[in-house]
N, C-alpha and C positions, 0 to 999 in steps of 0.2 A: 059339581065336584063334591068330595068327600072332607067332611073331617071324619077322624080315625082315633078312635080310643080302642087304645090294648092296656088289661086290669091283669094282673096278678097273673101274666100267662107262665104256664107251667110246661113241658115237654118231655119226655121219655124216650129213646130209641134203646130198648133192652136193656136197663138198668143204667145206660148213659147219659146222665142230663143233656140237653140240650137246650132249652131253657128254664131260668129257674127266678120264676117270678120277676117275671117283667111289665113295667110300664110304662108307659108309653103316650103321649098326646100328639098327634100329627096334625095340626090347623089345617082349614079348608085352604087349598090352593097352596099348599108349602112343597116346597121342593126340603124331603126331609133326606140325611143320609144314616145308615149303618154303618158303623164301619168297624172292623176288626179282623185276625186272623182266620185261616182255614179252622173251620169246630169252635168259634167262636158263637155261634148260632143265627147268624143272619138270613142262612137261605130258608132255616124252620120257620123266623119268624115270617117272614114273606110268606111261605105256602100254608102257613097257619091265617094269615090276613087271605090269603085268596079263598083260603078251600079245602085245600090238598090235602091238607095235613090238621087233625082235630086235635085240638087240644086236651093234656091231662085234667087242667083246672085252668081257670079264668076265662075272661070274657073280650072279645072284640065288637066294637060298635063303630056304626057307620053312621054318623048324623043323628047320633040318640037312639039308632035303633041295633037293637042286641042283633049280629050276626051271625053268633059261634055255630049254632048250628045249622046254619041257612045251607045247602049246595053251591061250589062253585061257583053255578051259572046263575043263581038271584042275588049274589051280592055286589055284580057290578063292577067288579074289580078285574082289570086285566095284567098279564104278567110278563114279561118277556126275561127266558132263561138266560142262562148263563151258555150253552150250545146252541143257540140259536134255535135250535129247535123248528126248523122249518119241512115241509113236507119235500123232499124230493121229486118227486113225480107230477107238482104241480108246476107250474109259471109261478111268476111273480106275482103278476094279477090275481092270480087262482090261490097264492098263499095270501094275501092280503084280504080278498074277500070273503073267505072262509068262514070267518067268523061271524061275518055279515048273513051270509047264506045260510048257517046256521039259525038264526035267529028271524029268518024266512022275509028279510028284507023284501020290497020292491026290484026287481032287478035295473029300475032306473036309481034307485037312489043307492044301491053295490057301486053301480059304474062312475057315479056322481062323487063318493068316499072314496072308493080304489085310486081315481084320476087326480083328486085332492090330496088327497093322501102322499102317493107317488109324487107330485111336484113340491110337497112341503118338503120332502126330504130328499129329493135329488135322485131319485131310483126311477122317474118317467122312462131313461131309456133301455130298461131290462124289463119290462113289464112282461113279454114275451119271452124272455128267457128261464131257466131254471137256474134253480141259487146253484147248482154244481160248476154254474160256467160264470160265478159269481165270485169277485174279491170277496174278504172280508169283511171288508169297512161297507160294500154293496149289501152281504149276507144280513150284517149288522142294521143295516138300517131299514131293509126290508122288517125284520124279524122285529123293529121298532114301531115301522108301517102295520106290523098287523092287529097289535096292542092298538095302536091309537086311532084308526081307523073305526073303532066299533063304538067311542066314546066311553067310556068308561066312568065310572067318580070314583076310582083312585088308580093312578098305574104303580105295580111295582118290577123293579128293575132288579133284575140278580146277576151283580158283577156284570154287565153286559158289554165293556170292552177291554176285557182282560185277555181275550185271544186276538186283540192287537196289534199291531207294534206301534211302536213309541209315536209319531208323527199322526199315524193314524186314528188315535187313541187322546193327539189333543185335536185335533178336527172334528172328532164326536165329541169332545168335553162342550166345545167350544155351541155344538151342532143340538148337544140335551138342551145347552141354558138356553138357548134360543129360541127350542121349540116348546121349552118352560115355559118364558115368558111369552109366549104365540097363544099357546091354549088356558094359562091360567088354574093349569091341574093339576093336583095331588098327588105329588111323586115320594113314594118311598123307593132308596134306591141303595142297594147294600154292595158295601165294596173293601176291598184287601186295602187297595191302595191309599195310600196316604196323602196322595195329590190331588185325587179325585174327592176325597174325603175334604180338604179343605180348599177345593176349589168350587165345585158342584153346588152343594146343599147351602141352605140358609141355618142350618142349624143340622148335627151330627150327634147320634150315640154311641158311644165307644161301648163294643158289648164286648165282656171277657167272659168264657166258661158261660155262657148263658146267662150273665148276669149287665144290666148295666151300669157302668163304670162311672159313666159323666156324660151330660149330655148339657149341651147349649150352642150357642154360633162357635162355628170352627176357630176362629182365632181367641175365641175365652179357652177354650180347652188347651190351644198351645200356649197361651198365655197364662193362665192361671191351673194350673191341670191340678185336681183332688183326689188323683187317685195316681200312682207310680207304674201301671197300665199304661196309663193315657200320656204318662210323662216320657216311656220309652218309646213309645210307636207315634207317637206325630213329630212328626221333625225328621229331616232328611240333611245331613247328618242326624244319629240321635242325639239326646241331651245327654252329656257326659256324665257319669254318676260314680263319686268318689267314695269306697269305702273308709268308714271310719266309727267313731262310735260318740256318745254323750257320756261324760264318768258324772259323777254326785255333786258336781258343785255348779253345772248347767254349762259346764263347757265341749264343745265337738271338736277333736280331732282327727284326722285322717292315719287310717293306718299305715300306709306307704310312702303318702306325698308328705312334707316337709311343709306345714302350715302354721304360724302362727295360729293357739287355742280360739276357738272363737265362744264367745260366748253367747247361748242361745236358752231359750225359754224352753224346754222339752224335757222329756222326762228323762231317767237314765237308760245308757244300752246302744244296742248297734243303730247306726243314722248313715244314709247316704247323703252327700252333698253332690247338689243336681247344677249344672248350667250348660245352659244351649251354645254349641260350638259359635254362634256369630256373637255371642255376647264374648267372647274370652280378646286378649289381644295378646299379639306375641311382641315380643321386646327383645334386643340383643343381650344389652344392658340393665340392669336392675333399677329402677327408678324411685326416688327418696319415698319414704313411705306413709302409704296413704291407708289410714283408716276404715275408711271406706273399701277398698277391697281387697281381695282376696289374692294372694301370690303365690306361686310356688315355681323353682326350677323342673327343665322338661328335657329331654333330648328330641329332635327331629328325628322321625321313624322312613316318612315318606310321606309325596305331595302331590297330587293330581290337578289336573287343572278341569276344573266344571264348567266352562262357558266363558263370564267374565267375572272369577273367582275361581279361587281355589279351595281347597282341601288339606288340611297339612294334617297330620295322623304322629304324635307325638307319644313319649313314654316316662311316664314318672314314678319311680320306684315298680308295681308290679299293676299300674293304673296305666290303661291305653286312655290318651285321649286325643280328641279331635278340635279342630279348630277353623272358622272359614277365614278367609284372609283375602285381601284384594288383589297383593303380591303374585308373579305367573312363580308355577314350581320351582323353578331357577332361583329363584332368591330363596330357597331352603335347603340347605346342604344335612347331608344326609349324618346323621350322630353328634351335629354344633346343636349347643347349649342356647336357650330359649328360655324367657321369662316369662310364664305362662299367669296374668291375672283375669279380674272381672268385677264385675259392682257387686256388692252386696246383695242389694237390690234387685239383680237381675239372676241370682242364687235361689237354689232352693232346698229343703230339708225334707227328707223322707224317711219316713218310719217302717224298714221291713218288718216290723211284727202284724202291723194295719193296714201297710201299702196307703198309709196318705202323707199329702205331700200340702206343704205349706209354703210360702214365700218365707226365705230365710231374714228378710227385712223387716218381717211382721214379729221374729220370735229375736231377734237382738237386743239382749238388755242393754249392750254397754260396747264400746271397745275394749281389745285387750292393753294392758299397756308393754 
């Protein structure tokens, strides 16, 4: 297996970045992930680690040893696309061994990996068929079959269950950690999603515009997130984010909501105030009041129900916000008055001139009185 060092990578596609000085440590044997939107540059950086794609500036290394300019096929690294990418015109067998054949194996020890192969991942009984008479979730883990079959010291993965659906998509979630912890190998694995982002990897970078954002174990980034990137796209709900500003004497107020000043350590100017929808609590009633958090009046917009939770979707002055709740939708009637608070504590301050973000508990001098 591979560790994986990416120095200073640089990228270009006609004057559009796509990456723009990235770094990178991927330890031997880490299940690592990517994670950000479409053009955020995850698939560059993959085909920059495999091959495909050579870099404007910096370096990739495999085990200490410089690979930027190696081919493809001597750096050991195998890839599985995001279209699966599979040969139509072979069998199962025949896409699976390919690479094997390639590389002018034994034909007992192809038969020996194709068969291994195939019962790791549940595809033994299409081995003889072609991926056109293939589900997805089948397509999928053949075209997972052909990466891992050749051994490789590092695999990377590009979005590879995002032509899914939802059921199918946690039974491969469920199906990579497995075969993670089975082989013991070096996975970079880039992806949209935000579930698989903190479900998957033992550690995640959040890349925006080519740049990395924050990287560490998925629940530091939702937890502690330093960058307002990272604090809008992880979390499902997003983290509700309230305009307002900082004036000269280090107090925040919210431009639309009705908040007691709070008094914060920051400079002057515009500040959002951040909390994750399960931190907030709704109230009928106004409840004596507490220092420690944050209140404001809301109306009930609308409420869905998520499984065993809900959704409630609130509106406060010209601020949409959201909220989870244990409550089924029926206990939220649609434009009654709600008493929307939260802990301090579990708050956060964001600077849009910088996009960082701080815990609001760290920057509180004082209560207000």
């Amino acid at each position: 297996m591979a560790e994986i060092r990416i120095e200073g990578l640089r990228k270009t596609y006609g004057g559009k970045t796509a990456l723009d000085g990235v770094d990178l440590h991927i330890e031997d044997g880490e299940f690592f992930g990517l994670f950000g939107p479409s053009g955020a540059g995850k698939t560059s950086l993959l085909r920059c680690v495999a091959g495909l794609e050579t870099p404007d500036e910096g370096r990739i290394l495999m085990d200490g040893e410089d690979v930027s300019d190696l081919p493809p096929s001597e750096r050991g690294a195998a890839m599985v696309f995001e279209s699966y990418a599979l040969y139509p015109h072979l069998t199962v067998w025949e896409n699976i061994a390919y690479p094997l054949r390639e590389r002018k194996m034994e034909p007992n020890v192809v038969k020996q990996r194709v068969e291994e192969t195939a019962e790791r991942l549940g595809v033994s009984h299409t081995l003889n068929r072609r991926p056109q008479t293939l589900s997805g979730g089948e397509m999928q883990r053949v075209a997972i079959g052909r990466a891992i079959a050749r051994e490789a010291r590092a695999y990377l993965l590009d979005e590879p269950l995002s032509h899914l659906d939802a059921q199918l998509r946690e039974q491969m979630r469920a199906e990579l950690k497995r075969l993670h912890r089975q082989m013991g190998a070096s996975f970079l694995y880039a992806t949209p999603d935000q579930l698989e982002a903190m479900t998957l990897p033992d550690r995640i970078a959040a890349l925006d515009s080519g740049k990395v954002a924050q990287c560490g174990p998925p629940l530091e980034l939702y937890d502690r997130p330093s960058h307002a990137f990272v604090a809008r796209c992880l979390g499902d709900p997003p983290m509700n984010l309230i305009a307002g500003s900082v004036d000269g004497e280090g107090f925040f107020t919210a431009e639309s909501v009705e908040t007691p000043p709070l008094r914060v350590k920051a400079p002057p100017g515009p500040a959002l105030l951040g909390a994750r929808p399960e931190a907030l609590t709704l109230s009928v009633e106004a409840e004596a009041h507490d220092p420690g958090r944050v209140s404001f009046t809301a109306r009930v917009f609308a409420a869905e129900m998520r499984g065993d939770y809900a959704v409630v979707a609130l509106t406060a002055g010209e601020e949409r916000i959201q909220a989870v709740a244990a409550e089924r939708p029926s206990a939220y009637r649609y434009d009654e008055k709600r008493i929307v608070s939260f802990l301090k504590e579990n708050a956060y301050l964001i600077n849009p001139a910088t996009d960082s973000v701080v815990s609001l508990q760290a920057h509180i001098e004082g209560d207000v009185e």
